[in-house]
C-alpha positions in Angstrom: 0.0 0.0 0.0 1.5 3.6 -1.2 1.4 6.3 1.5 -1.5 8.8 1.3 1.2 11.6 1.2 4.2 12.2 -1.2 7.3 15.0 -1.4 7.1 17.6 -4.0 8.3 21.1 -5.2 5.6 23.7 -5.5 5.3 27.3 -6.5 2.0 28.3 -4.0 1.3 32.2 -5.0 -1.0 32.9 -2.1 2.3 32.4 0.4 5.2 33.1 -1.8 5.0 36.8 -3.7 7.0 36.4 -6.7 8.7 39.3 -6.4 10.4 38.5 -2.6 10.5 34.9 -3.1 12.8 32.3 -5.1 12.1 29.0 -6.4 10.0 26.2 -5.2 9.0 25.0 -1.7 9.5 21.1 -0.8 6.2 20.1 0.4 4.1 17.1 1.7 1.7 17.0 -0.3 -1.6 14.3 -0.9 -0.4 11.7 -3.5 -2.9 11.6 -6.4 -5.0 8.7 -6.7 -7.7 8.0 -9.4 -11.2 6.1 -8.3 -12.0 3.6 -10.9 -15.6 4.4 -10.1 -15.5 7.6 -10.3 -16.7 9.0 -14.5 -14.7 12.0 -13.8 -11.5 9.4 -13.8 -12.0 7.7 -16.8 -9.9 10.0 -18.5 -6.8 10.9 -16.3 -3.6 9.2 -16.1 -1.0 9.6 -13.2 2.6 9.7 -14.8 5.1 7.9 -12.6 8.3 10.3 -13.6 11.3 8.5 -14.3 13.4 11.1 -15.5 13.4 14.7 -15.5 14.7 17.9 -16.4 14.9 21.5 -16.6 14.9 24.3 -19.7 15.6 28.0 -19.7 12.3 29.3 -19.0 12.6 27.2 -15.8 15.7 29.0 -14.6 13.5 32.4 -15.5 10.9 31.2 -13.3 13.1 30.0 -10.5 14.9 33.5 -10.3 11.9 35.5 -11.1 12.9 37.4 -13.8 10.4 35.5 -16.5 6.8 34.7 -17.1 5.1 36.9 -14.1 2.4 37.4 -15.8 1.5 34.1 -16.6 1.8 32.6 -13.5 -1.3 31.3 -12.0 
């Protein structure tokens, strides 16, 4: 059985202002799980990530100098 929580980096604009904050927070966060009862699951995948990287707009993003505007 997988735990109900998981480890991740996240960007939460309601506690970190972009313009006094850098990067991404490591956070507990509740590991996704889809119901295979539920309609609203019968199209959604989780991705188990193997592999990753970064590009430039990520390094623009990390030292807040790109992309404030689009920022959610």
């Amino acid at each position: 059985m997988q735990p109900a929580t998981m480890k991740a980096l996240v960007y939460d604009k309601s506690t970190m202002p972009w313009d006094t904050t850098r990067g991404f927070e490591r956070r507990e966060v509740i590991r996704p799980c889809l119901d295979p009862d539920d309609p609203a699951d019968a199209d959604r995948v989780i991705v188990k990530i193997i592999y990753s990287g970064f590009c430039g707009s990520d390094r623009g993003i990390w030292n807040r100098v790109a992309f404030k505007g689009m920022i959610f």
